[in-house]
C-alpha positions as CSV (number, residue, x, y, z in Angstrom):
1,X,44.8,211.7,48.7
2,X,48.5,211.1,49.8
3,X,47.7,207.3,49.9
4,X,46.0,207.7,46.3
5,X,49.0,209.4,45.0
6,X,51.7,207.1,46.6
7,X,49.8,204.0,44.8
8,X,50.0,205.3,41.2
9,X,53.6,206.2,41.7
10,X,54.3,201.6,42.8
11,X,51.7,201.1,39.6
12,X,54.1,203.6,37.3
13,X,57.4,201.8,39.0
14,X,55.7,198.5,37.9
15,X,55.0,199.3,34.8
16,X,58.5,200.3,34.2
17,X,60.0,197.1,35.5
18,X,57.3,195.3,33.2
19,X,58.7,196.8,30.3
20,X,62.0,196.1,30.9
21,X,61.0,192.8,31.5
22,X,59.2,192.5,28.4
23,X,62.0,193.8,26.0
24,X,64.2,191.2,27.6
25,X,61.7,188.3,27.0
26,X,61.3,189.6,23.5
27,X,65.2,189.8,22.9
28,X,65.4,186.5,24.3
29,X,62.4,185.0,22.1
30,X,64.1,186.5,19.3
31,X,67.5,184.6,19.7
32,X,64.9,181.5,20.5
33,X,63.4,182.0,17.3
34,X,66.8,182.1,15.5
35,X,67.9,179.0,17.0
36,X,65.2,177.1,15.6
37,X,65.4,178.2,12.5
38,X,68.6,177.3,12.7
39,X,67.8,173.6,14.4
40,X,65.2,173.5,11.3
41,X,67.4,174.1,8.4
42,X,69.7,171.3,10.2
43,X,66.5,168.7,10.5
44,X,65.5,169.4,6.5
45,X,69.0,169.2,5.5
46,X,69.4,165.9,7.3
47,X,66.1,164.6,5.6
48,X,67.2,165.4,2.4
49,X,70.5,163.8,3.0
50,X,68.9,160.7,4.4
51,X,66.1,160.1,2.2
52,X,66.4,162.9,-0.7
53,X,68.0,162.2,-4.3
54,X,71.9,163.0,-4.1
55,X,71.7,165.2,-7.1
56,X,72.9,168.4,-6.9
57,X,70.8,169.5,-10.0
58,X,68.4,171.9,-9.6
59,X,64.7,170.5,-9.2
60,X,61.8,171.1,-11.7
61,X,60.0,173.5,-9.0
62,X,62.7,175.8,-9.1
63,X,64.0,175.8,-12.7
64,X,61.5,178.9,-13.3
65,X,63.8,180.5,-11.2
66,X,66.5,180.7,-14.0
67,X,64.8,183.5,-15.7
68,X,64.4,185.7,-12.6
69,X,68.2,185.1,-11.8
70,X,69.8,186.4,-15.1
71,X,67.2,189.2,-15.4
72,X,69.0,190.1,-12.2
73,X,72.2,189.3,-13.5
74,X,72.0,191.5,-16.6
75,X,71.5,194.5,-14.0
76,X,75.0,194.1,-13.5
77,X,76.4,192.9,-16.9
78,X,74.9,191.8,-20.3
79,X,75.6,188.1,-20.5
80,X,75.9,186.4,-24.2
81,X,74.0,183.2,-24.5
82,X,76.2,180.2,-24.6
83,X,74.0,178.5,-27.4
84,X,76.1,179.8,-30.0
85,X,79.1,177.9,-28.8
86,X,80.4,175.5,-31.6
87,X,81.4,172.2,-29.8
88,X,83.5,169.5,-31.9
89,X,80.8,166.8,-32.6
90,X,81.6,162.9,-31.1
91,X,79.9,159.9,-31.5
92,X,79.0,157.4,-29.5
93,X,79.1,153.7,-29.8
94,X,75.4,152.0,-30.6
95,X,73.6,149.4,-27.9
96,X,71.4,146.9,-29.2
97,X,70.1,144.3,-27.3
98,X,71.9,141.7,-30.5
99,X,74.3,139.5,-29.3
100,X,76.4,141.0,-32.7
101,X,76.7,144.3,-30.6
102,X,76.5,143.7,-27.3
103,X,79.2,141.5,-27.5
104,X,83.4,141.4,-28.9
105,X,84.5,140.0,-31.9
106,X,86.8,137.2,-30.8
107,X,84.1,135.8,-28.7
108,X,84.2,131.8,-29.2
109,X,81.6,130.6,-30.7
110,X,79.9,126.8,-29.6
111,X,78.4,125.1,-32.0
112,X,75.5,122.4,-31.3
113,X,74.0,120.3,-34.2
114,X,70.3,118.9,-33.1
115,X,70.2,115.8,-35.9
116,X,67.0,112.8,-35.7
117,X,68.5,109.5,-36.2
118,X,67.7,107.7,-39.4
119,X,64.8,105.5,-37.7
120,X,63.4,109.1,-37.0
121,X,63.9,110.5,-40.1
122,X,61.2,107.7,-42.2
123,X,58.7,108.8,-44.2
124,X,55.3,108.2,-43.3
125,X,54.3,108.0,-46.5
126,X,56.5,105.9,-48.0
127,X,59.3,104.5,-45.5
128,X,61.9,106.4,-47.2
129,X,64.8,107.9,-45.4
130,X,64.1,111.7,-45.5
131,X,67.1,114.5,-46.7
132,X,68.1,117.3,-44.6
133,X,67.2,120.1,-46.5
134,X,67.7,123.4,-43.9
135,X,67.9,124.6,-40.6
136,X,66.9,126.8,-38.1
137,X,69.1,128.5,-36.1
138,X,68.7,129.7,-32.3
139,X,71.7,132.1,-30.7
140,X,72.0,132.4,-27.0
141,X,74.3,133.8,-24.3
142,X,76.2,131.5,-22.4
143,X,77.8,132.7,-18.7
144,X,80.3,130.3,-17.3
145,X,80.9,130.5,-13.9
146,X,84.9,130.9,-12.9
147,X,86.3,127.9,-13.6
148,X,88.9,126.4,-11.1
149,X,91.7,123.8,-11.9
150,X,95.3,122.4,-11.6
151,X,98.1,124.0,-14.5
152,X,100.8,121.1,-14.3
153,X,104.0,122.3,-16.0
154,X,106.3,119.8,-17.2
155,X,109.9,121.0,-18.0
156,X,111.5,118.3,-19.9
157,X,115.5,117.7,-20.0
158,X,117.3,116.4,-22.8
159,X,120.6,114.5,-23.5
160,X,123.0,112.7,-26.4
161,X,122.3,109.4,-26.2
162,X,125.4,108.9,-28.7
163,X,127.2,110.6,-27.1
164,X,126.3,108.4,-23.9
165,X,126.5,105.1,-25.7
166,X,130.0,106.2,-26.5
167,X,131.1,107.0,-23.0
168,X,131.7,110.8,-23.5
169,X,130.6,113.7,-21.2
170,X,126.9,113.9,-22.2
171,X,125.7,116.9,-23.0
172,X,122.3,117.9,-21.3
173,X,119.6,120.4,-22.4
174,X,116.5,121.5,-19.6
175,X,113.4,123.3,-20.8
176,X,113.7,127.0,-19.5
177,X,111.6,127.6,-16.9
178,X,109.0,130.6,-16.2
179,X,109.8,132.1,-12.5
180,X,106.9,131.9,-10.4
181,X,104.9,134.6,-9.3
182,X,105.7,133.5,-5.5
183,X,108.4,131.6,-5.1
184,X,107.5,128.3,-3.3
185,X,103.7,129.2,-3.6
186,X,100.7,127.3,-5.6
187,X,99.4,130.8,-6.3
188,X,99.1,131.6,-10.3
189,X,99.0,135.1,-11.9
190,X,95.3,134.2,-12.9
191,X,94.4,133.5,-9.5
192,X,95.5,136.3,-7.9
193,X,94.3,138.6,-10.7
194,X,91.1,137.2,-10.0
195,X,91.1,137.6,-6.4
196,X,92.5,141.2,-6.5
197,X,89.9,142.1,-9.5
198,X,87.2,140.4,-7.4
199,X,88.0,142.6,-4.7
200,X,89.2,146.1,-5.6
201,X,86.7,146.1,-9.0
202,X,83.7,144.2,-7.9
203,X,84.2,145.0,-3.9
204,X,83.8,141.3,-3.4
205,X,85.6,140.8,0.4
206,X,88.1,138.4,0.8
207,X,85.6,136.5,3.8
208,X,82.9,136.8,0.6
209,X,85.6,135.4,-2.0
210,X,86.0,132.4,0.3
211,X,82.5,131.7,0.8
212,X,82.0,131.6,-2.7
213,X,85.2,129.3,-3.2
214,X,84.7,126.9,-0.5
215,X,81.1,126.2,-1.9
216,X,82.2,125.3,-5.3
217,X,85.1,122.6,-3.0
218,X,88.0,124.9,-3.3
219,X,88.9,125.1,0.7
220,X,90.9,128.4,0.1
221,X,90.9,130.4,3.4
222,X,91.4,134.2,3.1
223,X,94.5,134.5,5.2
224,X,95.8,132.5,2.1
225,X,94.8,135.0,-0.2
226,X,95.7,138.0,1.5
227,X,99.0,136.9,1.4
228,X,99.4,136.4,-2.0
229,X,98.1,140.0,-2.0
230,X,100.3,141.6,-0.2
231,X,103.1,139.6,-1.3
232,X,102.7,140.6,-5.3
233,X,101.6,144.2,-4.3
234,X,105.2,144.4,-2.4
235,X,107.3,142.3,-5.2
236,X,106.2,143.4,-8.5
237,X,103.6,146.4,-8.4
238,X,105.0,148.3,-6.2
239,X,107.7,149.2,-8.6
240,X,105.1,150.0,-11.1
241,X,103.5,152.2,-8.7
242,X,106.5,153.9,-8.0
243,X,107.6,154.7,-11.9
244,X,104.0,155.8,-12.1
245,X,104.5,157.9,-8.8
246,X,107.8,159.4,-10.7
247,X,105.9,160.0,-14.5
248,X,102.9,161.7,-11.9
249,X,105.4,164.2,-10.7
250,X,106.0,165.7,-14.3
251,X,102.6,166.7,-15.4
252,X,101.6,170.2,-14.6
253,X,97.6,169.8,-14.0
254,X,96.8,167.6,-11.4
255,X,94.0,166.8,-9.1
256,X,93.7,165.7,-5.4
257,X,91.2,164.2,-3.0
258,X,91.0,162.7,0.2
259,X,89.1,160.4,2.2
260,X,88.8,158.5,5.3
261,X,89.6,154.5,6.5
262,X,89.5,152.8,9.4
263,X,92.3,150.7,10.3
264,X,92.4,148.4,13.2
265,X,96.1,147.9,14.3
266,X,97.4,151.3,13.5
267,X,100.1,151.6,16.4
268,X,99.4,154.3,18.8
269,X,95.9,154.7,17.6
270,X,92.3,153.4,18.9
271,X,90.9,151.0,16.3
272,X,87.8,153.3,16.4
273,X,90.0,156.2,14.9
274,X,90.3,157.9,11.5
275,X,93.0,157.3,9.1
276,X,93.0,158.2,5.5
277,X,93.2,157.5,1.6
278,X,94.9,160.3,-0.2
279,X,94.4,160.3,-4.2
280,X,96.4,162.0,-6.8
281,X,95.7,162.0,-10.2
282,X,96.2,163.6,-13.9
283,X,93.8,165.8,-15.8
284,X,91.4,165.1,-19.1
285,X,94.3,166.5,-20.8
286,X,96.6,163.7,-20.8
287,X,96.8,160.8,-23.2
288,X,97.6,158.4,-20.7
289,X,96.3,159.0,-17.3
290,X,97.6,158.4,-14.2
291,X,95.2,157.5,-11.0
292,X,97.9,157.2,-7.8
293,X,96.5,156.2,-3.9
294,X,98.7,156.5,-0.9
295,X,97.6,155.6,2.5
296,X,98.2,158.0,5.6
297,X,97.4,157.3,9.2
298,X,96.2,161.3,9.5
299,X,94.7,164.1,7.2
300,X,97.8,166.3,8.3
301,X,99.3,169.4,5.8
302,X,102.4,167.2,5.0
303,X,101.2,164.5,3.5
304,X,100.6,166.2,0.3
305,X,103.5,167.8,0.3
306,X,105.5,165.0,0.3
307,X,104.0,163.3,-2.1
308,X,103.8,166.6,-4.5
309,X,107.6,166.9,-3.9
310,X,109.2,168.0,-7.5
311,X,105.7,168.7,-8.9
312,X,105.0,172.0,-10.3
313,X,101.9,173.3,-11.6
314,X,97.9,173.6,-10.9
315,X,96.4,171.7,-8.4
316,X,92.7,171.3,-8.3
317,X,91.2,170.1,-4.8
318,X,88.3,170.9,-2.6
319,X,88.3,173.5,0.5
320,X,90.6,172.0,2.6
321,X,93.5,174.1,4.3
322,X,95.8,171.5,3.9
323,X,96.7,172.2,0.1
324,X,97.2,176.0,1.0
325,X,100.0,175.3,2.4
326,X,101.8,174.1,-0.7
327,X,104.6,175.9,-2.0
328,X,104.3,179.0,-4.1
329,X,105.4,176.5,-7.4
330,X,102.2,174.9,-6.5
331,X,98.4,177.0,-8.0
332,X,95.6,175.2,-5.7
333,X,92.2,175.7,-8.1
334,X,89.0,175.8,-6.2
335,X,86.3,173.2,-6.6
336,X,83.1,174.9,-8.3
337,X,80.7,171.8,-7.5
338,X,81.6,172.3,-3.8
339,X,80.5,175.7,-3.8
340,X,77.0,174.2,-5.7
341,X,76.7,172.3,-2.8
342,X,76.8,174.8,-0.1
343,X,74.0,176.5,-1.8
344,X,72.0,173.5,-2.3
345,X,72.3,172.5,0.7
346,X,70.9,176.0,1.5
347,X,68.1,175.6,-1.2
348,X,67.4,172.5,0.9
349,X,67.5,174.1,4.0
350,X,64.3,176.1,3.0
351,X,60.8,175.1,3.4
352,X,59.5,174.2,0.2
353,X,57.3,177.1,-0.3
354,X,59.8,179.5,1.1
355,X,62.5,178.1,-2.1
356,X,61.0,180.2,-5.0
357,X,62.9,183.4,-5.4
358,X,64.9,182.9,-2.5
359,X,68.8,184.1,-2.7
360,X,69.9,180.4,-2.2
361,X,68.3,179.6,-5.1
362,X,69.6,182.4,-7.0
363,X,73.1,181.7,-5.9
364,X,72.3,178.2,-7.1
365,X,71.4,178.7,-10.6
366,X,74.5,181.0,-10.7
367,X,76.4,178.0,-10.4
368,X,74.2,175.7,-12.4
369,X,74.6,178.3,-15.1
370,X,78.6,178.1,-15.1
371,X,78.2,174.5,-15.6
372,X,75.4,174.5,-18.1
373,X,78.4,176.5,-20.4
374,X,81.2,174.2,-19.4
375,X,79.6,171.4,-20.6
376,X,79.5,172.8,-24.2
377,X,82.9,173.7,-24.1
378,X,84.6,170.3,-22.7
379,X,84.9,169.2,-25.9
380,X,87.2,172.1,-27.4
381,X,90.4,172.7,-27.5
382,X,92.5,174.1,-24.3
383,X,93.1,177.3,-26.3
384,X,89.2,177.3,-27.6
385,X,88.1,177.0,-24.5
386,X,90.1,179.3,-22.9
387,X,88.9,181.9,-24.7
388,X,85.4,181.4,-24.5
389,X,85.5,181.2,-21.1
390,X,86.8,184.6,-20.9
391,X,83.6,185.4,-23.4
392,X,81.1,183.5,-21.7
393,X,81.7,182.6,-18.2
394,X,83.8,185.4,-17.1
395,X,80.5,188.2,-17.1
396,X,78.6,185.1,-15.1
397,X,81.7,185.5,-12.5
398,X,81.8,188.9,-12.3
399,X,78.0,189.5,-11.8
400,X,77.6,186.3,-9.2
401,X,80.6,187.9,-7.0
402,X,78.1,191.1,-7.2
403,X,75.2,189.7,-6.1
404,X,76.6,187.9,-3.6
405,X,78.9,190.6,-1.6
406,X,74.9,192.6,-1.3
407,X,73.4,190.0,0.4
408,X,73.1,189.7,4.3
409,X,72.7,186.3,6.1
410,X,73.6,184.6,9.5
411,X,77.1,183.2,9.4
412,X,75.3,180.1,10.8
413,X,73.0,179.4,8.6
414,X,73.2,177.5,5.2
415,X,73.3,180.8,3.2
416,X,75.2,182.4,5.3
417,X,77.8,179.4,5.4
418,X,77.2,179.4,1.4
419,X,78.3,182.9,0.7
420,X,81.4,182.8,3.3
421,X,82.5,179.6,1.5
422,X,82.1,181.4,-1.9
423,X,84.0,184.5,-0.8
424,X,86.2,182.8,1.0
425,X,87.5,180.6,-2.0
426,X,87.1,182.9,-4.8
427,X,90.4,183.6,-5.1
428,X,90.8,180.0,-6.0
429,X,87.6,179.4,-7.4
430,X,88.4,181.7,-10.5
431,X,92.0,180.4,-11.6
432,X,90.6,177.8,-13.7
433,X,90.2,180.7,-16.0
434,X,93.9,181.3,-16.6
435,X,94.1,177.8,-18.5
436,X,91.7,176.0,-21.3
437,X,93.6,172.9,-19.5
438,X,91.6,173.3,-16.1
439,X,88.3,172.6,-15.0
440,X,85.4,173.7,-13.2
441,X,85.6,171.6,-10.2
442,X,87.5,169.1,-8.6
443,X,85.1,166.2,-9.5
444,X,87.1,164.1,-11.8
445,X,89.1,163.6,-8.6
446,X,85.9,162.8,-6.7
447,X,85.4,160.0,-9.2
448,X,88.8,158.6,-9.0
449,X,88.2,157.7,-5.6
450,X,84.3,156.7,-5.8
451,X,85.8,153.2,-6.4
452,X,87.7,153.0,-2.9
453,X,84.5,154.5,-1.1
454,X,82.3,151.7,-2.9
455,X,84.5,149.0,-1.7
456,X,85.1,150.6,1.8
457,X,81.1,150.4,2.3
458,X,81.8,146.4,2.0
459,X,85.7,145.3,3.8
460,X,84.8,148.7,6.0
461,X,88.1,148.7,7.4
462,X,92.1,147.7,7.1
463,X,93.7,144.8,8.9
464,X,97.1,146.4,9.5
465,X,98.9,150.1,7.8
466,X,101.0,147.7,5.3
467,X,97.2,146.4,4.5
468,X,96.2,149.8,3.8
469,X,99.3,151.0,1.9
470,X,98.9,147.4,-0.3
471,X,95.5,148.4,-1.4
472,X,96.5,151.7,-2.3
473,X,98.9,150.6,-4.6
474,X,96.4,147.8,-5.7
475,X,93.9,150.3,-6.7
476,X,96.3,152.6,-8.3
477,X,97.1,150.1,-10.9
478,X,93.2,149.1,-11.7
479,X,92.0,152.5,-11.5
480,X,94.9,153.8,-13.8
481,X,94.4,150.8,-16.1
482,X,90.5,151.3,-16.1
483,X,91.4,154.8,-17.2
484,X,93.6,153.9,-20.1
485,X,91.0,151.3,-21.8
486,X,92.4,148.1,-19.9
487,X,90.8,145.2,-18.7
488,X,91.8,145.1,-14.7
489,X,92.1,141.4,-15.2
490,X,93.7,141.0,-18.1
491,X,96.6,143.6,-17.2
492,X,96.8,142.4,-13.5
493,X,97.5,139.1,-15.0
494,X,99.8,140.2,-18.0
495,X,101.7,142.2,-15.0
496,X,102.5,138.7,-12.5
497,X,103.1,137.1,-15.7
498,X,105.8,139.5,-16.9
499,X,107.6,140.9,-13.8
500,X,109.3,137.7,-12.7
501,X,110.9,136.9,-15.9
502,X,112.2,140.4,-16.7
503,X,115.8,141.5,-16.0
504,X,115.6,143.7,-12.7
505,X,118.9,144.9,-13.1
506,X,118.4,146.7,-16.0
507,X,117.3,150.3,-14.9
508,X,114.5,150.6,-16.9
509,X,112.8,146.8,-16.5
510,X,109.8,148.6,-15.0
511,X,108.7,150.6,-18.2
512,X,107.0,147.6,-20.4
513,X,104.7,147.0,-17.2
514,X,103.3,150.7,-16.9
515,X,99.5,150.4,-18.1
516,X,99.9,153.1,-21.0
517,X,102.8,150.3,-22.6
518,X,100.5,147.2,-21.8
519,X,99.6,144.6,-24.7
520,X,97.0,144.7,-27.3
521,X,95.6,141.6,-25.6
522,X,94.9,143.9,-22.4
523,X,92.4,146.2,-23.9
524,X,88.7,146.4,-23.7
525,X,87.0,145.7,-26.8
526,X,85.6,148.7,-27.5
527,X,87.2,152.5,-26.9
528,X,85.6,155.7,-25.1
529,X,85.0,159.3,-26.6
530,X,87.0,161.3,-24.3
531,X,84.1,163.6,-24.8
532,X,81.7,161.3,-22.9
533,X,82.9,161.2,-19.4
C-alpha cells in the first residue's frame, strides 16, 4: 500500500511539471505564431512591391467597403456628402489623331509636286497633250533625325579707301562679335542644349549620347561633353540658380523632398555609400513656379536649414525628423498620401480573404475619402477651399482620429506601424487646414523630383560632388522651365546664347534669364489648365 501511495504522489509531481511545461511551450508557440504573422505580412508586402501595381488606389474587391466605413463614421459624426461642392469648370485641350491638332502652327510645311512629263501625258486617243485639271493631295509626318553641322562665322572689317588713297589715318570698322559660350571651345549653345536636354529630359547617358554620335561620324567622346557641362552650369546658370534660390526664399508655401545618389569620389566616403538630392520647390499657388535641387553628401538636419535660411512660412514634407527641427518661423505640414501608404501597405499585408472589413481597410478608405473631396475642391479658390474644408473634411478628420485611437494592434505590424505613423503625425497632418493655399500631401514634391529618380535609374551614379552639385543646378533650370510652359531646349539654348553678351556688372544682368522672363519663342505651343495636374 505505502509503495502504491508513494507512486501516485511521482505521477501527481509529473503531472505538475507537465503542465508547467506545457504552458511554457504554449507561450512560446504563441510568440512563434506572432512572428510569422509577422514574417508573412513582410513576404506579401514584398510581393506586392515586387510584382503588384504601385497604385495606392483602393482595389475593386474592396471598394464595397466604403459603405461599411462611413456607416461607422457617422456613429461618431454626420458627414455632408461632398457631391454638392461647386468646382470652377476647365477645359481641356482636344487630341485628334489629325496632323492639324496634333501638331503647332508654325510647323514648316514641305511641299512635293508629283508631275508626268509631256511624253506621259499623250492621249491615247488622239495624241494630244493632256491638261492638268486637279490633284490629290496626301499629308504625312516627317521626323528628322538631329542634324549635325559646322556654323562658320565670318566677322568682316571695314575701312576708307579714300581716305587710304589719300594717305590719311584710315579709319577701320570690325563686325561686333557674339562672345562664345566657352571661350576657346567648338561647343555651341545648341549643342550643349541638346546634350544637357538629352540627358536630364530624356535620361539619355552621356556613354549613350556618344554611341549615338559616333555612329552617325561625329567622334565626340563624353569627357568632351561633360565638360562643356559643367563648364556652362558653373559660368552662366549657376547665377540663374542662385537669383532663383533668392526669389525661392520669399514665398511662404513651399514644399520639400529628398532622395538618395550614389557618388563615386566623394572624399572621405566609400563609393558604395549614400549621398543625397535635396528638392525645394513652390506651391500650385504661384504664377511662376520655382523647382530648386541641391546636392548633399548626407541626409543630415542642417542641410535644410541652410538652405531654408530667410524663408518663413508652411513647409510641406514627408515624415522625416529632419524638418522638425526647423525653426519656430517654419510650419512643417504632414504628408496625407504617406499616411495612405502605411495603411495600404497594411491592406496588403492581409491575406486576400482576410482584407474585407478589416481595420486597414477602413483606415484606408478614411484616407481615400479625404482625397476623393480634395480633388473637387483643387480647383477653387484658396479662400473657397478653405472653407469647405472646414465643412467637408474637417468631420472626416475628427471621426478618423476616433476610430483609430479605439483600435488595438502590434506596434510591429503594418497596422500597428499605420496607426503609430498616423498619431504620431497628426499634429502635422491637420495644418493644411489653417490655409486654402496648402494641400493634402506632399506629392507635388514627390513629382518634382520623379525626373531625377528616372534618370538616376539610367547614369546610376555621380562622377565627382561638383558632378552632383552641376546636375542639380542642371535640373533646377529644366524642371522650373518645364513648370512654367518652356521648351527645356529652347530656353537652355536662349540661356548660353544670352548670358555671354550681357553686362555682368550691372547688378541685375541675371533677371532677363530667369524662366518666368524667357522669350515668347521659348514656349510650348500649347498651355496647361492649372486645374489638370
Amino acid at each position: 500500500m505505502k509503495e502504491l501511495q508513494k507512486n501516485e504522489i511521482n505521477n501527481a509531481e509529473m503531472v505538475t511539471i507537465s503542465r508547467a511545461e506545457y504552458e511554457a511551450l504554449k507561450a512560446h508557440n504563441t510568440e512563434l505564431n506572432k512572428q510569422i504573422e509577422l514574417l508573412l505580412q513582410q513576404i506579401r508586402l514584398g510581393q506586392k512591391k515586387r510584382f503588384g501595381s504601385s497604385s495606392e488606389k483602393t482595389q475593386e474587391a474592396v471598394m464595397e467597403q466604403l459603405s461599411l466605413l462611413f456607416n461607422e463614421a457617422e456613429a461618431y459624426i454626420k458627414i455632408e456628402s461632398p457631391e454638392k461642392t461647386k468646382v470652377a469648370a476647365h477645359t481641356r485641350q482636344k487630341r485628334s489623331g489629325s496632323l492639324e491638332e496634333i501638331l503647332p502652327d508654325n510647323v514648316p510645311v514641305e511641299v512635293v509636286e508629283h508631275r508626268l512629263s509631256e511624253e506621259e501625258r499623250l492621249c491615247a486617243a488622239c495624241d494630244t497633250v493632256m491638261q492638268e485639271i486637279g490633284k490629290e493631295v496626301r499629308r504625312s509626318l516627317v521626323i528628322v533625325p538631329p542634324q549635325v553641322k559646322i556654323r562658320e562665322d565670318r566677322y568682316f572689317s571695314y575701312a576708307c579707301l579714300t581716305c587710304k588713297a589719300e594717305a590719311l589715318e584710315t579709319p577701320v570698322l570690325k563686325t561686333r562679335k557674339d562672345k562664345p559660350v566657352i571661350s576657346g571651345s567648338f561647343a555651341s549653345p545648341e549643342a550643349i542644349a541638346h546634350i544637357m536636354t538629352q540627358k536630364f529630359v530624356m535620361c539619355s547617358p552621356l556613354y549613350r549620347q556618344e554611341q549615338e554620335l559616333n555612329r552617325s561620324g561625329v567622334m565626340l567622346s563624353r569627357q568632351t561633353m561633360s565638360s562643356w557641362i559643367l563648364r556652362v552650369a558653373e559660368d552662366w546658370l549657376k547665377p540663374v540658380y542662385e537669383e532663383m534660390h533668392r526669389r525661392l526664399l520669399q514665398h511662404s508655401v513651399l514644399f520639400a523632398d529628398e532622395t538618395t545618389l550614389q557618388v563615386l569620389k566623394e572624399p572621405g566616403k566609400k563609393a558604395q555609400a549614400k549621398s543625397y538630392m535635396w528638392m525645394y520647390r513652390t506651391g500650385g499657388d504661384t504664377e511662376h513656379p520655382l523647382i530648386l535641387y541641391e546636392y548633399k553628401p548626407d541626409r543630415k538636419a542642417e542641410n535644410p536649414k541652410k538652405f531654408l535660411e530667410g524663408f518663413s512660412g508652411y513647409l510641406h514634407a514627408d515624415g522625416y525628423q529632419a524638418y522638425y527641427t526647423l525653426p519656430e518661423n517654419i510650419t512643417v505640414v504632414g504628408c496625407w498620401a504617406h499616411a495612405r501608404r502605411k495603411f495600404d501597405e497594411a491592406v496588403n499585408s492581409l491575406p486576400k480573404s482576410e482584407q474585407k472589413g478589416s481595420s486597414a481597410v477602413i483606415g484606408q478608405e478614411y484616407c481615400n475619402k479625404l482625397f476623393s473631396i480634395e480633388d473637387k475642391l483643387k480647383c477653387l479658390t484658396p479662400e473657397e477651399r478653405y472653407t469647405q474644408r472646414l465643412e467637408l473634411e474637417k468631420p472626416v478628420l475628427d471621426a478618423f482620429l476616433t476610430w483609430a485611437q479605439t483600435r488595438n494592434a502590434a506596434p510591429k505590424s503594418a497596422l500597428g506601424k499605420a496607426l503609430y505613423y498616423l498619431q504620431q503625425q497628426w499634429p502635422h497632418l491637420i495644418e493644411y487646414l489653417k490655409d486654402g493655399r496648402l494641400e493634402l500631401s506632399n506629392n507635388r514634391a514627390e513629382r518634382s523630383i520623379k525626373p531625377f529618380v528616372m534618370s538616376r535609374k539610367n547614369f546610376l551614379f555621380a562622377n565627382t560632388p561638383n558632378g552632383a552639385q552641376g546636375s542639380a543646378i542642371i535640373y533646377s533650370l529644366i524642371e522650373t522651365a518645364k513648370e512654367n510652359d518652356l521648351d527645356p531646349y529652347r530656353y537652355l539654348v536662349y540661356v548660353l546664347n544670352t548670358a555671354p553678351n550681357i553686362d555682368q556688372t550691372h547688378p541685375d544682368w541675371v533677371i532677363p534669364l530667369l524662366p518666368a522672363n524667357a522669350p515668347e519663342h521659348c514656349r510650348v505651343p500649347y498651355a496647361k489648365s492649372k486645374c489638370d495636374e
